[in-house]
Phi, psi and omega in degrees: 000142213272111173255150179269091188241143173278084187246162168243129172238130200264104178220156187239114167241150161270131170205150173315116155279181155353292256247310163285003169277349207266313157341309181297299174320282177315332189272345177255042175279128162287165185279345146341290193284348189274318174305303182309314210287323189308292196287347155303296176319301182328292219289317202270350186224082193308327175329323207252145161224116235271159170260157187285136167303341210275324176244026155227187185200147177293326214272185198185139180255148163242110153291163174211120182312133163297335203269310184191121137313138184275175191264158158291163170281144179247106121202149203301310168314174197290180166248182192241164178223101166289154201223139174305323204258005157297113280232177158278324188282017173226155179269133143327146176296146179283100166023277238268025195238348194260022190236358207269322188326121197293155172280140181263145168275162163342110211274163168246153181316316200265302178289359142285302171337279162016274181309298160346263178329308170322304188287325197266036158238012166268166172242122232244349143320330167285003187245073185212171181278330182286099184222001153285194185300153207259149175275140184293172179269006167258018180278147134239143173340129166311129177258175017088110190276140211281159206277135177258156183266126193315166159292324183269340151297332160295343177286300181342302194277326190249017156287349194293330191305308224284179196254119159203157176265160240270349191278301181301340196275306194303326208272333213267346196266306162312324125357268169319278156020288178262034208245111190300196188293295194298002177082350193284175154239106202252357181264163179306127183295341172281357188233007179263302182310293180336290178315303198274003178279351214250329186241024178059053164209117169278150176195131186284149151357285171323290164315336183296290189333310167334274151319308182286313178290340152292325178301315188320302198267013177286152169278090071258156176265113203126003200274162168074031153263153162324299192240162152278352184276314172341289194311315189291297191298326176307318191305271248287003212258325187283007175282120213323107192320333201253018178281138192292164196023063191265304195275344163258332150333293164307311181318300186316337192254336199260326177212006127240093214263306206280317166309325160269330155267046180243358171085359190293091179302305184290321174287334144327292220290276240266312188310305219259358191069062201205146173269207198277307160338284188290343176296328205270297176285036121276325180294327210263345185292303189274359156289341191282345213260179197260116179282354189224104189257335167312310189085014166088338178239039207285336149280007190271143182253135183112296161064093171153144181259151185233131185274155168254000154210026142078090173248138183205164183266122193273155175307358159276337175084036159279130200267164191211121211231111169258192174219174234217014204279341205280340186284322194283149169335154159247107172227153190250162169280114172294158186255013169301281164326346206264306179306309172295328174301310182281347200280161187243358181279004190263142173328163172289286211332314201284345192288302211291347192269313152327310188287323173290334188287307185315309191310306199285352190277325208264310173327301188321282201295302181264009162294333200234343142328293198301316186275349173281331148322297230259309170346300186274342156294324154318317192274342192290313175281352177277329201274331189276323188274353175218063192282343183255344185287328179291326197255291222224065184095176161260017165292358212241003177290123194256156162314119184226136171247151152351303200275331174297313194281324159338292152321302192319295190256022186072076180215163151311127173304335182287326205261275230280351146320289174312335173268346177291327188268142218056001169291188182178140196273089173257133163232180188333312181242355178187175171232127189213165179321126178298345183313307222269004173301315194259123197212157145274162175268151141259134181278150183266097220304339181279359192055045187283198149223107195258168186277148177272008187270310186280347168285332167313293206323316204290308171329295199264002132320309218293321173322316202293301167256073138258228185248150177309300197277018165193099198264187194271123167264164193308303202322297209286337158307306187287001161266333168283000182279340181291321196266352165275347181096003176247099191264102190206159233251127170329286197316323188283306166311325167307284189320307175285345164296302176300314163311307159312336212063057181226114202315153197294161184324306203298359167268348176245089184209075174292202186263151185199116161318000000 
């Protein structure tokens, strides 16, 4: 027989509110996606209303002594948002407490009022994104670069030229569809079939194939080959007939296809009948051609990165790390709502729906306060720990982790995650990824610690001038890299090489007349 006993058990757990997952989210946003996001809240929170651009403005300079950075201020509590009408001597409720509130039972009249009197003694200016310095009046907005039209949208307008019927139309469109970034079409014609069946259209092999070779001569031309040699021979099948070594190109590609890209020269010369001359302007014929007829973007819209800060130099030569916030909406707690809140002549209900909107608008407002913070404390300490990499090149990037900004400024090592990824940086000479700041070391025989970022470099300095007809094997990189004071292992060049993507010596051996 079953007896029933009675524990108490003590357990410690953690868990996110509301108020921080909605943070989390906003914070690994690029500005792009934050604007959609921003301009969403609009459409769902009659509450929230955009600010006129003309009189506010996002931005804000961080100055930084060229000579020695200041520490940032750290703090670690949520931050608060204060109201004129807060006493000096009381604290404000803190942000990240306002979504923490337990859903309440059924309120009584008077403990609503209440609540009510609360919100309209506030001041709902204070719930807005802008809150930084006003812009002068010789400022203008960062505009925005005008929108390019994808590669798969351009096939798209021109299957419409072509003469096909509404089946073929369907298939070309299915096609497109599955055509990776690089222009190729890498999946099984069987997995095509599938698809349009999953959409009530039977169709054969055959017919894709069909299809697909129309695609072939649209422009660019090659996108939606197979193979590169596929890709190669469609170029070479639209090139002008009276083009030289037009017919041995073809051969070269249609049926020594593996000699040439295994570099095997001599056996091209001795297969094709060809000197060095005619060898040499047939390689330099199929090099003009395109190998990625995608271009790496073959869906991407827009195709341009919007950086998400800005660093440039004041005429004191202090660097000035600005943010890119100014493109995003600015928006406030309409004071419309505010009014309807207080009138007592409106249902409760509708009142009461109000008040949840205010909650969640202020939750809104200081969720992007908050990443906009902790943003500019990352990049700040990135400006600081790789302060010479700003002033005087990328030869001067020193080794950094996750875990150095993390210290600096008392943060989770999870948040500067969040915030390196996918941003991006411009300065004075280039734009980059925050990823790319953070590299490992290597040690130095001088016992320096150099970044593995500069070691890429130097390896591909080195690739770059060596001699055509005779390039550098890893062995002989890594001494010459040794005779630089970069003491690192054949395998670690092989690795880092590999890593550029850059082919073994015997692939990089061109032709020489």
């Amino acid at each position: 027989m079953s007896s029933l006993n009675l524990s108490q058990n003590q357990r410690l757990s953690q868990r996110l509110s509301p108020q921080q997952i909605l943070y989390v989210k906003l914070l690994q946003l690029p500005s792009l996606q934050l604007e959609q996001r921003i301009k969403q809240e609009l459409e769902e929170n009659p509450v929230l209303e955009e600010l006129d651009g003309e009189s506010e403005s996002a931005e804000q300079d961080l100055e930084l002594p060229a000579a020695e950075l200041p520490e940032p201020e750290i703090n670690v509590a949520a931050p608060e948002v204060a109201t004129p009408d807060t006493p000096p001597d009381e604290k404000p409720e803190p942000i990240a407490t306002v979504l923490e509130k337990p859903e309440r039972e059924k309120q009584t009249e008077e403990e609503f009022e209440k609540e009510v009197a609360e919100y309209l003694g506030d001041d709902m200016e204070g719930y807005k994104t802008t809150d930084y310095n006003k812009l002068g009046e010789d400022e203008e907005r960062e505009y925005q670069y005008a929108y390019e039209e994808s590669i798969s949208e351009k096939l798209l307008k021109q299957i419409h030229l072509l003469d096909i019927n509404e089946k073929d139309f369907a298939i070309a469109e299915e096609i497109i569809g599955n055509i990776d970034d690089d222009g190729y079409l890498r999946c099984a014609l069987e997995s095509i079939v599938d698809g349009l069946l999953a959409l009530g259209l039977t169709v054969t092999e055959k017919e894709i194939e069909d299809v697909l070779e129309k695609i072939w001569y649209l422009e660019p031309v090659g996108i939606g080959s197979r193979t590169l040699q596929e890709c190669l021979l469609v170029q070479l099948a639209v090139q002008p007939p009276h083009t030289p070594r037009l017919g041995t190109a073809k051969a070269m590609i249609a049926n020594h296809y593996e000699a040439f890209t295994m570099k095997h020269y001599e056996k091209l010369k001795d297969d094709l009948h060809l000197d060095q001359v005619g060898l040499k302007e047939t390689i330099e014929l199929i090099k003009k051609l395109n190998p990625k007829p995608g271009g790496g973007n073959f869906r991407q819209f827009g195709n341009y990165v919007v950086p998400d800060f800005f660093i440039t130099k004041d005429a004191d030569g202090n660097l000035v790390v600005t943010t890119s916030d100014r493109n995003v909406p600015q928006i406030k707690i309409s004071s419309t709502y505010k009014k309807m809140l207080e009138d007592k002549s409106k249902p409760k209900d509708a009142r009461e729906f109000i008040k949840q909107k205010f909650d969640s608008a202020k939750s809104f407002i200081a969720a992007i306060q908050m990443r906009r913070e902790t943003m500019r404390k990352v990049m700040e300490s990135i400006v600081k720990l790789q302060y010479e990499f700003f002033t005087e090149g990328k030869h001067k990037l020193r080794p950094m982790i996750l875990k150095d900004i993390a210290e600096d400024i008392q943060m989770d090592i999870s948040t500067i995650s969040r915030v390196v990824n996918g941003k991006y940086v411009q300065t004075d000479d280039d734009v980059f990824e925050l990823k790319y700041f953070f590299s490992e070391g290597i040690e130095t025989e001088s016992g320096e610690e150099v970044s593995n970022k500069i070691i890429k470099q130097a390896i591909k300095d080195l690739i770059d001038q060596e001699e055509a007809t005779k390039p550098l094997a890893d062995d002989r990189i890594a001494e010459l890299l040794a005779e630089k004071d970069m003491k690192v292992a054949r395998r670690t060049v092989t690795k880092y090489r590999e890593q550029m993507q850059i082919p073994v010596a015997r692939l990089r051996k061109r032709l020489e007349v």
